[in-house]
C-alpha positions in Angstrom: -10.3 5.2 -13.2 -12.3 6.5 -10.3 -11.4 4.9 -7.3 -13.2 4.8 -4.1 -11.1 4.2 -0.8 -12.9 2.4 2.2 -10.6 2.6 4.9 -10.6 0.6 8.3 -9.5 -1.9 10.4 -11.3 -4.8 9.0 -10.6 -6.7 12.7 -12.6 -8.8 11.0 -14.4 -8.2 7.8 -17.7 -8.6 8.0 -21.2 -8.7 5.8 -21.8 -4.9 7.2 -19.2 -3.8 5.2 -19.8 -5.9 2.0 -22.9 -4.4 1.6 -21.7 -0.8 2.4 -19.1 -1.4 -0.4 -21.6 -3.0 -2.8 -24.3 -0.2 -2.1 -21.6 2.3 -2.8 -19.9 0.6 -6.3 -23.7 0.6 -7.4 -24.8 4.1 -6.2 -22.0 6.1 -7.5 -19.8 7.0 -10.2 -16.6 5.0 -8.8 -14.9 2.2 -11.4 -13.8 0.3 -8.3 -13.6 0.2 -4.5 -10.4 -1.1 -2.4 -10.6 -2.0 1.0 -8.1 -0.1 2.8 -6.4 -2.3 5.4 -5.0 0.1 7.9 -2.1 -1.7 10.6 -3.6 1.1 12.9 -5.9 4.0 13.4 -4.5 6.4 15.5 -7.8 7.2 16.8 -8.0 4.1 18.4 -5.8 1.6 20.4 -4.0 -1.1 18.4 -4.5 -3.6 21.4 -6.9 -6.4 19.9 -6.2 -6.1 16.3 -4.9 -9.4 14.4 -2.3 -8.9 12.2 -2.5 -6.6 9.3 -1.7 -9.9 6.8 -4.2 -11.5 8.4 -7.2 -9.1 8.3 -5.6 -8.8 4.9 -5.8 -12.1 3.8 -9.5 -12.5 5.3 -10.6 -9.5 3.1 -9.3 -11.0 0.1 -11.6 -13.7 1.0 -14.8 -11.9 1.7 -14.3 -10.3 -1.7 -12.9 -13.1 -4.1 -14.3 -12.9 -7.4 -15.5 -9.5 -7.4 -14.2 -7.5 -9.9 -14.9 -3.7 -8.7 -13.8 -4.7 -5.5 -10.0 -5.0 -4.0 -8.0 -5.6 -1.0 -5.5 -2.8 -0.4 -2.1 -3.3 1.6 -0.9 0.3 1.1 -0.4 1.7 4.9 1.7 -1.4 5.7 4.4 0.7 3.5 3.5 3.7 5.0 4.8 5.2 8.5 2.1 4.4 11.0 -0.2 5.5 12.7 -1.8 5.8 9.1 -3.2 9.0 8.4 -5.5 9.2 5.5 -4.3 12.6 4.0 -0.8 11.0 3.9 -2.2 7.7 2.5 -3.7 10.3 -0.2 -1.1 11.9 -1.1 1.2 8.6 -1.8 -1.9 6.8 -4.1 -1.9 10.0 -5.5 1.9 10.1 -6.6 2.2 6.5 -7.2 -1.3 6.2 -9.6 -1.4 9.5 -11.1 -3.6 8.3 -13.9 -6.7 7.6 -10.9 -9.0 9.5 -8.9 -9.7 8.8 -5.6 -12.6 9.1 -3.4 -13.3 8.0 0.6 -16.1 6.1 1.2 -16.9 6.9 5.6 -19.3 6.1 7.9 -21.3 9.3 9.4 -19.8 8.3 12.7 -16.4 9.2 11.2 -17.3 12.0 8.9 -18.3 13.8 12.2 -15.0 12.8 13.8 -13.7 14.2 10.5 -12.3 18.0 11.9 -9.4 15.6 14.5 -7.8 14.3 11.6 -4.7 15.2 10.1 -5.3 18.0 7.6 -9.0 17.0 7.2 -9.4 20.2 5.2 -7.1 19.4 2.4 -8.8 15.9 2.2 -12.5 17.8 1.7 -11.4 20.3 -0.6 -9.2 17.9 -3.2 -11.5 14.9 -2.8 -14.8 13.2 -3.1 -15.9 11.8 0.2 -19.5 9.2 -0.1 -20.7 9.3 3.6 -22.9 6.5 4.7 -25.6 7.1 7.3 -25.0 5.5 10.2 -28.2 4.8 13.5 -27.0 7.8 15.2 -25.1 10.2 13.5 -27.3 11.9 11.4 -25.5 14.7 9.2 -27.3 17.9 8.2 -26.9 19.0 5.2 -23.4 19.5 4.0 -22.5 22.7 1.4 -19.2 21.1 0.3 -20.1 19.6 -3.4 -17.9 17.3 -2.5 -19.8 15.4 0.0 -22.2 13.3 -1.2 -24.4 11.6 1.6 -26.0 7.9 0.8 -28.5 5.8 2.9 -26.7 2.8 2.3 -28.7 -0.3 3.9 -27.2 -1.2 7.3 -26.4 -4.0 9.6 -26.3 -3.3 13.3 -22.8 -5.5 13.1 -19.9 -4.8 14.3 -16.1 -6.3 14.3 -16.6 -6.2 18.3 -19.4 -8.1 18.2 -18.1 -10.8 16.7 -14.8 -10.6 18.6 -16.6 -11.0 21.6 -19.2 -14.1 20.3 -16.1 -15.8 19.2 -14.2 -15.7 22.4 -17.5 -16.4 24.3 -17.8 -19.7 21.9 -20.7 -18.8 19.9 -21.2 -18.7 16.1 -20.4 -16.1 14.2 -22.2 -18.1 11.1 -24.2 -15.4 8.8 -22.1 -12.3 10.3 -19.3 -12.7 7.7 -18.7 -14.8 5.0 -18.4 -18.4 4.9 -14.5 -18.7 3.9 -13.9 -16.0 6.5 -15.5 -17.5 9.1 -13.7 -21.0 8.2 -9.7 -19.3 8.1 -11.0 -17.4 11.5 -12.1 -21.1 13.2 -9.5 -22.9 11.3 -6.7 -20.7 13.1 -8.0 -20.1 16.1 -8.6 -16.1 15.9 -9.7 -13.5 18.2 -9.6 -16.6 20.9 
């Protein structure tokens, strides 16, 4: 099976990245996309992030009843920081029977040469960039880039960090039954 791997923070999910995901399951040659849930980037500070089985637990909301889409917990076994050529190499050894691809944002890929080993992830795997308002990319040579105009959302987890602690609604910014376990506990307050 051919696995695409959409890694982040999720802090929390939001409709921005449904639609990346669903663009990408229907653009591509991937069987299924999993929502990496990573306990922490160590390109940016952990401060602010709810707890990885809650961000977890809100994804597999956002995504219930789809079937080429799946909530991944495999960097809360891992040491952290979580870095992605690590994360890689254990999906690799534990499903040897997959492929697996990365799914980034533009922003990222150009981040891309300050992670760990980044060459090793570009020449052994498929990587689907996103455009993001910004970061354009010129064209790549590696075959195993492929660029996508996904449609995009100027949403972010921020924003709706910030609109709940400021008491406004973050209705239509994620999904329904997120937005209810976010109220209904009190996150991000």
């Amino acid at each position: 099976m051919r696995i695409g791997l959409y890694f982040g923070s999720f802090n929390p999910i939001h409709h921005g990245h449904l639609i990346i995901a669903n663009f990408v399951c229907q653009n591509s040659d991937l069987d299924q996309l999993w929502f990496v849930v990573s306990p922490q980037n160590p390109l940016k500070p952990s401060a602010g992030l709810l707890n990885e089985y809650h961000r977890l637990f809100l994804v597999n909301l956002a995504i219930e009843g789809e079937n080429k889409l799946k909530a991944s917990d495999i960097e809360f076994r891992l040491p952290r920081p979580s870095y992605t050529v690590d994360t890689l190499a254990y999906l690799q050894e534990k499903y040897p029977q997959h492929r697996f691809a990365i799914i980034m944002g533009s922003d990222s890929f150009q981040n891309l040469p300050k992670w760990k080993n980044y060459q090793q992830i570009l020449k052994n795997y498929k990587v689907y960039v996103y455009l993001r308002a910004g970061y354009d990319i010129a064209e790549t040579t590696n075959s195993n880039v492929t660029v996508l105009k996904a449609p995009l959302l100027q949403i972010s987890a921020t924003h709706i960090r910030d609109n709940i602690r400021e008491k406004k609604s973050i209705r239509y910014l994620v999904p329904d039954k997120v937005m209810e376990e976010i109220e209904r506990n009190r996150y991000y307050q």
